[in-house]
N, C-alpha and C positions, 0 to 999 in steps of 0.2 A: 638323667638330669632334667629332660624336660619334664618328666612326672613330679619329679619335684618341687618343679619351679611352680608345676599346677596345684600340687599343694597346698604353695603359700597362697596361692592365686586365690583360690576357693576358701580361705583362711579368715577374711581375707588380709594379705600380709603382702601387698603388692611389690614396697620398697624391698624384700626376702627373694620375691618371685623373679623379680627383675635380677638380683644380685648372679641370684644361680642361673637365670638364662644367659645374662653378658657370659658366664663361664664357659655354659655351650657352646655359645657365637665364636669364642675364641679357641676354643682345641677342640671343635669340629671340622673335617676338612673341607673347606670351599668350594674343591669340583666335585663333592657326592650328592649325596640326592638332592635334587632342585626344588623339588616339591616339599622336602624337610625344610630345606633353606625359608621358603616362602611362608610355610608354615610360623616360624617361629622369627622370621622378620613382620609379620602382620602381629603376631605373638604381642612381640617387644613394642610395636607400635599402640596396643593396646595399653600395657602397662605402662608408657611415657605419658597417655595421655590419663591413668586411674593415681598415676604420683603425681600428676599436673605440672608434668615437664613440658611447656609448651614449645619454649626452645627447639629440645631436644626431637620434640613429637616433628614438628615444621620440618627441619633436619630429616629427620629420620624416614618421614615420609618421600621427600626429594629422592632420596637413596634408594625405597625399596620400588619405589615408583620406577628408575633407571633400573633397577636389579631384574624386576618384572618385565619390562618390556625387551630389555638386551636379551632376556630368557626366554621371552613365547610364554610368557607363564600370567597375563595379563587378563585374565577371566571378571565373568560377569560379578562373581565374587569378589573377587582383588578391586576392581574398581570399586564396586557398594563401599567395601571398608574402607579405603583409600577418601574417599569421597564424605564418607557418612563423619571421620577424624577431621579433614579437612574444615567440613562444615559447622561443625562443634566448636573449632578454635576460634571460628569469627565471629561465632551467633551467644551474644550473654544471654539471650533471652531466654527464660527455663521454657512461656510458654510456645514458641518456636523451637525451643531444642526438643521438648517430645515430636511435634510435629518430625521431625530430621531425624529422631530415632524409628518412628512408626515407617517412613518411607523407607528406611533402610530394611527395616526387618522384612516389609511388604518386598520387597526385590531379594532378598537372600530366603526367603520359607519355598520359593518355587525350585531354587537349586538343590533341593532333597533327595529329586529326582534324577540329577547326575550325579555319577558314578564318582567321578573327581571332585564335586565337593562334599559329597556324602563321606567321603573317606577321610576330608579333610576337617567337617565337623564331626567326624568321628572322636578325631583327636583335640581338636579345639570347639567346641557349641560355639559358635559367632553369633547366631541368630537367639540362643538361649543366653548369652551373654547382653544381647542388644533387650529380651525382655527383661530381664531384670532388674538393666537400667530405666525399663519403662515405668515397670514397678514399682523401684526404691526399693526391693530385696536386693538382699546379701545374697551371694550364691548358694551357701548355705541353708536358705531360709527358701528355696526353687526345689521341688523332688528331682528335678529330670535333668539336673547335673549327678550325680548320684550314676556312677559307673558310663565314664565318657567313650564305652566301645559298643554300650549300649544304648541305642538313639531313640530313647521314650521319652522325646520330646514334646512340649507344649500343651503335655495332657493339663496344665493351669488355662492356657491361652485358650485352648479350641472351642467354648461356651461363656469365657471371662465374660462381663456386660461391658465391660473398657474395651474390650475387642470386637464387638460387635457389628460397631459401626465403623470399623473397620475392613472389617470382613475376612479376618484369619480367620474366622471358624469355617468359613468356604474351601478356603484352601486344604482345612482338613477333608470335609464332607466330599471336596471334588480330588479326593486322591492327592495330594501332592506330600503329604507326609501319614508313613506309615504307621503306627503306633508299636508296633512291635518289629523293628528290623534288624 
């Protein structure tokens, strides 16, 4: 079902994506994998906030936020997302929201290199989700969503001139994301 839900997701058909994840959420079992759990509570907090459920998003963050720390499962990852939604709901500003997308991606492109979040954008790109919001592309309109067990990531990003003066293409040049993993 979560393949599904990714689907809609990359579609993009967010309110569909969302429908079939609540399904998972509900006749999955609760003490199995935590790391699935996490997975697809960050998942849901992304699609609350692409349907522009702020409500829900506020809500929903409080909960994985308690879910996360009750679990040891509180990573430099979970906070970046945690933090990068947060900051979103309060800032109108577009040109301060790239700013707060840029900083987030700068703090998740170095986690490539653990094992535990590599596994986890295995299944969900966060950091290929956050350039796209940089962008203004659709997921579909990105190559390197295009087979999500395959991590041929940010071959757009690593020379972009928007990226530049940023310095993701360093991140590349100094090893932290591999091109073919």
């Amino acid at each position: 079902m979560y393949y599904i839900s990714l689907n809609y997701f990359y579609d993009p058909n967010f309110k569909k994506a969302l429908e079939v994840i609540d399904m998972l959420s509900i006749y999955y079992p609760k003490g199995e994998n935590k790391n699935l759990i996490t997975l697809i509570n960050l998942y849901k907090l992304i699609l609350y906030f692409e349907t522009g459920k702020a409500d829900l998003l506020i809500y929903s963050i409080q909960n994985t936020y308690r879910f996360l720390y009750k679990n040891n499962c509180y990573s430099l990852m979970e906070k970046t997302l945690i933090k990068l939604l947060k900051d979103l709901i309060v800032e109108p500003s577009e040109k301060y929201r790239k700013d707060i997308w840029t900083s987030a991606l700068t703090l998740l492109l170095p986690l490539y290199k653990e094992v535990h979040s590599r596994h986890t954008f295995a299944l969900f790109n966060f950091p290929g989700w956050i350039h796209c919001k940089l962008e203004g592309k659709s997921l579909k309109e990105i190559s390197f969503f295009q087979g999500s067990a395959t991590l041929q990531v940010f071959h757009e990003i690593d020379r972009s001139p928007a990226n530049t003066a940023t310095g993701h293409e360093n991140l590349i040049d100094n090893g932290y994301i591999s091109m073919n993993q």
